[in-house]
C-alpha positions as CSV (number, residue, x, y, z in Angstrom):
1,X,-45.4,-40.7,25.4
2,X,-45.4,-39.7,21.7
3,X,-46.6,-36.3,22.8
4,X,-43.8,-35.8,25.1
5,X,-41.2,-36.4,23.4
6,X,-42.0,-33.9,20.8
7,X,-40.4,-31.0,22.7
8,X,-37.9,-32.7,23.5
9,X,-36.9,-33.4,19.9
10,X,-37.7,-29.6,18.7
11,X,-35.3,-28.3,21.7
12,X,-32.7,-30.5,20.3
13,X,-33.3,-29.1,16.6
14,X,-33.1,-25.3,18.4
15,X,-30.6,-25.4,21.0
16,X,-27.6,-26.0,17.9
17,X,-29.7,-22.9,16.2
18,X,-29.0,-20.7,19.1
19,X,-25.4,-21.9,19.5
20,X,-24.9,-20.5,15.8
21,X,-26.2,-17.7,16.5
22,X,-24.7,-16.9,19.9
23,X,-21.4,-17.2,17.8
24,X,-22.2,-15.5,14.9
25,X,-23.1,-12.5,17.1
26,X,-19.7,-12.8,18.6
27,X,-18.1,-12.9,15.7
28,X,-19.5,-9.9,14.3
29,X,-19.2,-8.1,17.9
30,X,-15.6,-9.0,17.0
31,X,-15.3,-7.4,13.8
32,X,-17.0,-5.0,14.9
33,X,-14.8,-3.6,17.5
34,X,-11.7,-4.5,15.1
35,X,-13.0,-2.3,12.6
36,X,-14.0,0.9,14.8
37,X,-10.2,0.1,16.6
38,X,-9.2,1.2,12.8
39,X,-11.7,3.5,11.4
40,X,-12.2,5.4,14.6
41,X,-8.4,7.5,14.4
42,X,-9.3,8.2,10.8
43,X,-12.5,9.5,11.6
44,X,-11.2,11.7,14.4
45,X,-8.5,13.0,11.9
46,X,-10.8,13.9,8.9
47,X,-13.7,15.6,11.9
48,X,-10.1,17.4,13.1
49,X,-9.5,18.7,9.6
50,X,-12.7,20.5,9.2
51,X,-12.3,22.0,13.1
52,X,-10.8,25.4,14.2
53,X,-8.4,25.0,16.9
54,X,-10.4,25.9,19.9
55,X,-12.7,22.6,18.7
56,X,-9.9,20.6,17.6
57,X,-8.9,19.2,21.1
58,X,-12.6,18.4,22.0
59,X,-13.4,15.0,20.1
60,X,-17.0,14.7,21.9
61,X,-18.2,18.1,20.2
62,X,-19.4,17.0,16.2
63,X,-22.0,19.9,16.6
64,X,-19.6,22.4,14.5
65,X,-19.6,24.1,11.5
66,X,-16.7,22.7,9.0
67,X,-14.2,25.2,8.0
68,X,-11.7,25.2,5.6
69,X,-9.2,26.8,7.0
70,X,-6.8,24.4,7.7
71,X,-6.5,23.2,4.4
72,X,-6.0,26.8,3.2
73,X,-2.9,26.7,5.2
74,X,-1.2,24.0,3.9
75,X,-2.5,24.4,0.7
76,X,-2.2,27.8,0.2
77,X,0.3,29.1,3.2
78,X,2.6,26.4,2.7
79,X,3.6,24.7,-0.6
80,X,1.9,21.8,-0.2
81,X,0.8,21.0,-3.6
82,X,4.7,21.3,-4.5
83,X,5.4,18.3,-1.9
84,X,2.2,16.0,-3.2
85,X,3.6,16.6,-6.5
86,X,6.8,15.3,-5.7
87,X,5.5,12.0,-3.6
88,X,3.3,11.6,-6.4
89,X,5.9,11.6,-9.7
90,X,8.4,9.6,-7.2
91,X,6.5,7.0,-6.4
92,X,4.8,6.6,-9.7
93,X,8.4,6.6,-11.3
94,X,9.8,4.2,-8.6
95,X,6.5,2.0,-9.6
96,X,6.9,2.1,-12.9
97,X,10.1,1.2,-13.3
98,X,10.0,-1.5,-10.6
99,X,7.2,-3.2,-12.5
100,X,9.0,-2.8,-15.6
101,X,12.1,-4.6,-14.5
102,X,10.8,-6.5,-12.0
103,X,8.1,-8.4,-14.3
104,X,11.1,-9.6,-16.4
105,X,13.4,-10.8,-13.6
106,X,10.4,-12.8,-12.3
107,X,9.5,-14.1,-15.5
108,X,13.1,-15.6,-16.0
109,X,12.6,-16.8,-11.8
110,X,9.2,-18.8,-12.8
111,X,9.6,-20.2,-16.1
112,X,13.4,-21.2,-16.5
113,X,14.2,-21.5,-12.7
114,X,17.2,-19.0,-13.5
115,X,19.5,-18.5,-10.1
116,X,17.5,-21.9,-8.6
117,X,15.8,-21.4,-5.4
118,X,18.8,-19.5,-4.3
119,X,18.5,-16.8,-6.0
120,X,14.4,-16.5,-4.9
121,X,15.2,-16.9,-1.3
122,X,18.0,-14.2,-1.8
123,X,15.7,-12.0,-3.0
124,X,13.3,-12.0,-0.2
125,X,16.4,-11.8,2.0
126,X,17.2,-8.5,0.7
127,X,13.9,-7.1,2.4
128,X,15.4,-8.1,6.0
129,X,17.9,-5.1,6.1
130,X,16.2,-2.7,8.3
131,X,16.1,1.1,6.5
132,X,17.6,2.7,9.6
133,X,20.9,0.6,8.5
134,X,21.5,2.1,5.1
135,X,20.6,5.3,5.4
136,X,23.8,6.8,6.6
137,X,25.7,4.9,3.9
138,X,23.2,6.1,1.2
139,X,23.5,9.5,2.7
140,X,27.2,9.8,2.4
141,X,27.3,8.1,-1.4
142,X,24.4,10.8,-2.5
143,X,26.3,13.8,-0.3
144,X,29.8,12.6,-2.2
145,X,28.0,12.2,-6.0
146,X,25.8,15.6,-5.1
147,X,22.5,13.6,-5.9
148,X,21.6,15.2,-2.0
149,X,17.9,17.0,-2.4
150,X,17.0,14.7,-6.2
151,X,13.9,13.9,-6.5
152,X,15.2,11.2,-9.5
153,X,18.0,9.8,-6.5
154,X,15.2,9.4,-4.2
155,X,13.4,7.2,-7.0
156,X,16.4,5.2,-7.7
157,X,16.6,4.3,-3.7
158,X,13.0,3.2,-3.7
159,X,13.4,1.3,-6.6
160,X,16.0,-1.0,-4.4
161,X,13.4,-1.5,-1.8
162,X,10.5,-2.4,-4.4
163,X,12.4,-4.4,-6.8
164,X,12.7,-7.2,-4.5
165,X,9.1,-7.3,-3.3
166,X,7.6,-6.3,-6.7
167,X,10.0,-9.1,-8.1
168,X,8.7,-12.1,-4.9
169,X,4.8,-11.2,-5.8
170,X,4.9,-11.9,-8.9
171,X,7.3,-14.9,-9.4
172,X,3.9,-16.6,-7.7
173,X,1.7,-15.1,-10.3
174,X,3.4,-16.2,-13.4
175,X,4.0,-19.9,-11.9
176,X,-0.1,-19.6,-12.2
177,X,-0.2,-19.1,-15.3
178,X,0.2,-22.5,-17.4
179,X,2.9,-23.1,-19.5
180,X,0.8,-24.2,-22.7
181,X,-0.3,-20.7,-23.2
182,X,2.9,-19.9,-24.0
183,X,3.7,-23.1,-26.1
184,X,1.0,-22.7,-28.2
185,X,1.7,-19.0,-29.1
186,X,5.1,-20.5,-30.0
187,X,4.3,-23.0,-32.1
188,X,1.7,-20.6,-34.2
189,X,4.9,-18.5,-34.7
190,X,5.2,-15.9,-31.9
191,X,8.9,-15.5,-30.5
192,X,9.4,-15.3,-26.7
193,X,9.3,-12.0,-25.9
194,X,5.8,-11.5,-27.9
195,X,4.2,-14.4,-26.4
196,X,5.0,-12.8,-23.0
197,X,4.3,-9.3,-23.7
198,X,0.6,-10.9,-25.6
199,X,-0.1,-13.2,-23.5
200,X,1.6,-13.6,-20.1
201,X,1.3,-9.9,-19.2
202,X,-2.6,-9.3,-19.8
203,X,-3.6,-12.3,-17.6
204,X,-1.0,-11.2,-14.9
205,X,-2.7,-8.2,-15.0
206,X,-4.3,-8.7,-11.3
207,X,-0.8,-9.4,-9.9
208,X,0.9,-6.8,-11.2
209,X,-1.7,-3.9,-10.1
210,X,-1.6,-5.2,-6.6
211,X,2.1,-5.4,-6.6
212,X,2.0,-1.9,-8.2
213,X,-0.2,-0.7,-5.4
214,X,1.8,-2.1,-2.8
215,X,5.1,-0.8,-4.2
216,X,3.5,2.9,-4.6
217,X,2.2,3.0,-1.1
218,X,5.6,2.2,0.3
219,X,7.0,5.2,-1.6
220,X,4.0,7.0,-0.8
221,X,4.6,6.4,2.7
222,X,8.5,6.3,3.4
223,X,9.7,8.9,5.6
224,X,13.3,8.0,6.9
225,X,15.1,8.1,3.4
226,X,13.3,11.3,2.2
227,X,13.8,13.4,5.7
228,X,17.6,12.6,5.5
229,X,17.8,12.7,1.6
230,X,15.3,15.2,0.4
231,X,15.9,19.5,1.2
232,X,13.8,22.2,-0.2
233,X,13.4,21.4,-3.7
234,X,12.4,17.6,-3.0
235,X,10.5,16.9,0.0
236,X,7.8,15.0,-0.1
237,X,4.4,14.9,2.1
238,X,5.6,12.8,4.9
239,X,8.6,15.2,5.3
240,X,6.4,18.5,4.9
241,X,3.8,16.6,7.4
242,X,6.0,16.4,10.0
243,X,7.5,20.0,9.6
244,X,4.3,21.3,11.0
245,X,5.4,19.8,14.3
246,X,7.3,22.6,15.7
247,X,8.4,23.2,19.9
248,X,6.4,26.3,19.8
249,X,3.4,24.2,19.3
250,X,1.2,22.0,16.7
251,X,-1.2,23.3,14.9
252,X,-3.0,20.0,15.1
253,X,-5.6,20.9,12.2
254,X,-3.1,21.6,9.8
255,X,-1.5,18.7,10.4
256,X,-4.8,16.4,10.6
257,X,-5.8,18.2,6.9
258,X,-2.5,17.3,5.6
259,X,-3.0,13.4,6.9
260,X,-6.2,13.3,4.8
261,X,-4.3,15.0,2.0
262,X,-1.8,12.3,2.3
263,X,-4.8,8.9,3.0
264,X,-6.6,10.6,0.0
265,X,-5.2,9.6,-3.1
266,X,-4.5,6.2,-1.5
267,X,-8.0,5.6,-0.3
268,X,-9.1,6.7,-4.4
269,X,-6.8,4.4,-5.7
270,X,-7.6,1.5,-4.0
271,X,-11.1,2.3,-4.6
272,X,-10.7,2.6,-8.2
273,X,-9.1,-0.8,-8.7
274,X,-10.3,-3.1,-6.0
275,X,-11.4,-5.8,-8.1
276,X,-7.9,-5.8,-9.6
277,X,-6.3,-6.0,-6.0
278,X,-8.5,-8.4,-4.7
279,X,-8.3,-11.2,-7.5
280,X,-4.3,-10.3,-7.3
281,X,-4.0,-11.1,-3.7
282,X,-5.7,-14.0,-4.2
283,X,-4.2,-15.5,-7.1
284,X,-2.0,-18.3,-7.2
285,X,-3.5,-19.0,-3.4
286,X,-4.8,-22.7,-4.4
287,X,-3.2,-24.2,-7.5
């Protein structure tokens, strides 16, 4: 009897061994697919780049030789490093400045509770207004100033959209940070605004890269305000992207080199500071 029930007993230690791993396998099946539903498009756009046009409509054939072409036409055709360099100097100014202002405003939100909850929840509640909404209005004020086709006006409308979030991000990272930091640079003699610009802002580091990230990418990105605001002297990349869409045809490898032109300096930055971006999305999850 002893003998016999010795399978039995090691079946019972496998079977819960296979379930694990039948689900493990499913879970990476999962991810799997998830990740090629993503990766897949941007694949097919950077093979496209490299593709002349007779190839560029014929995803199955990879046996090709990569040209350049098609980034010698936006790049050198069409003044395409003049439109990166605006996106670029507009976001980074929008950024900047959002951080800059924004850091405070959620400074005085987190440690001294300044508006109440209000004034948080009003905040966030600026982010409901859907673009399409205020564009004509902000078309008409910048037509009637003369700010129409300013790279600096463009900036100043981004910086309404990213104040808000940059300003909701990081109310939760300085409410992480504990208050006896700042009491003790007080009492060894430090003012207010030293102990935050000493103290408070190197350990909110992490939050405000990823809320810098997040607020560049959205200027990066934006497309509605800078096609009705921006002419020839401002237009950015998403503008001048979808300019090569014409109704006597696309010249779908120009337009797939200028979408990696565009993922590029997003993919490098992310890259470059992931550590930063991860701990900042994190932080202030579990207090």
């Amino acid at each position: 009897m002893a003998s016999g029930a010795a399978p039995a007993s090691l079946t019972q230690l496998q079977s819960p061994k296979r379930r694990f791993d039948l689900g493990m396998a499913l879970s990476h099946l999962v991810l799997i697919c998830a990740s090629l539903t993503i990766l897949l498009p941007v694949l097919w756009t950077v093979r496209t780049s490299f593709a002349n046009r007779s190839l560029a409509y014929d995803p199955a054939n990879l046996a090709f030789r990569p040209q350049l072409d098609n980034y010698a036409k936006i790049f050198i055709d069409e003044p395409f490093l003049k439109y990166f360099w605006n996106s670029l100097w507009i976001g980074l100014a929008s950024t900047a400045v959002a951080l800059a202002i924004g850091s405070l405003a959620a400074y005085a939100i987190a440690r001294f509770r300044t508006g109440g909850r209000a004034l948080s929840f009003s905040v966030l509640g600026t982010q409901m207004l859907p673009p399409v909404a205020l564009v004509i209005p902000f078309y008409l004020l910048s037509q009637k100033l003369g700010l129409r086709d300013k790279g600096w006006a463009l900036a100043l409308i981004y910086l309404s959209f990213n104040l808000p979030f940059v300003v909701w991000i990081l109310i939760g990272f300085f409410q992480g940070i504990p208050k006896e930091l700042e009491e003790a640079a007080l009492v060894d003699g430090c003012d207010r605004w030293t102990a935050f610009r000493a103290i408070i802002l190197p350990l909110s580091l992490p939050g405000l890269m990823a809320a810098g990230v997040f607020s560049f990418v959205l200027s990066w990105n934006e497309f509605l305000f800078a096609l009705v605001l921006t002419g020839r002297h401002s237009k950015t990349l998403p503008v001048a992207l979808a300019g090569l869409m014409s109704s006597q045809g696309n010249n779908i490898g120009a337009i797939c080199a200028a979408a990696v032109a565009m993922m590029a300096p997003i993919v490098a930055l992310t890259w470059v500071i992931q550590r930063y971006l991860v701990r900042g999305l994190t932080f202030g999850a579990v207090k």
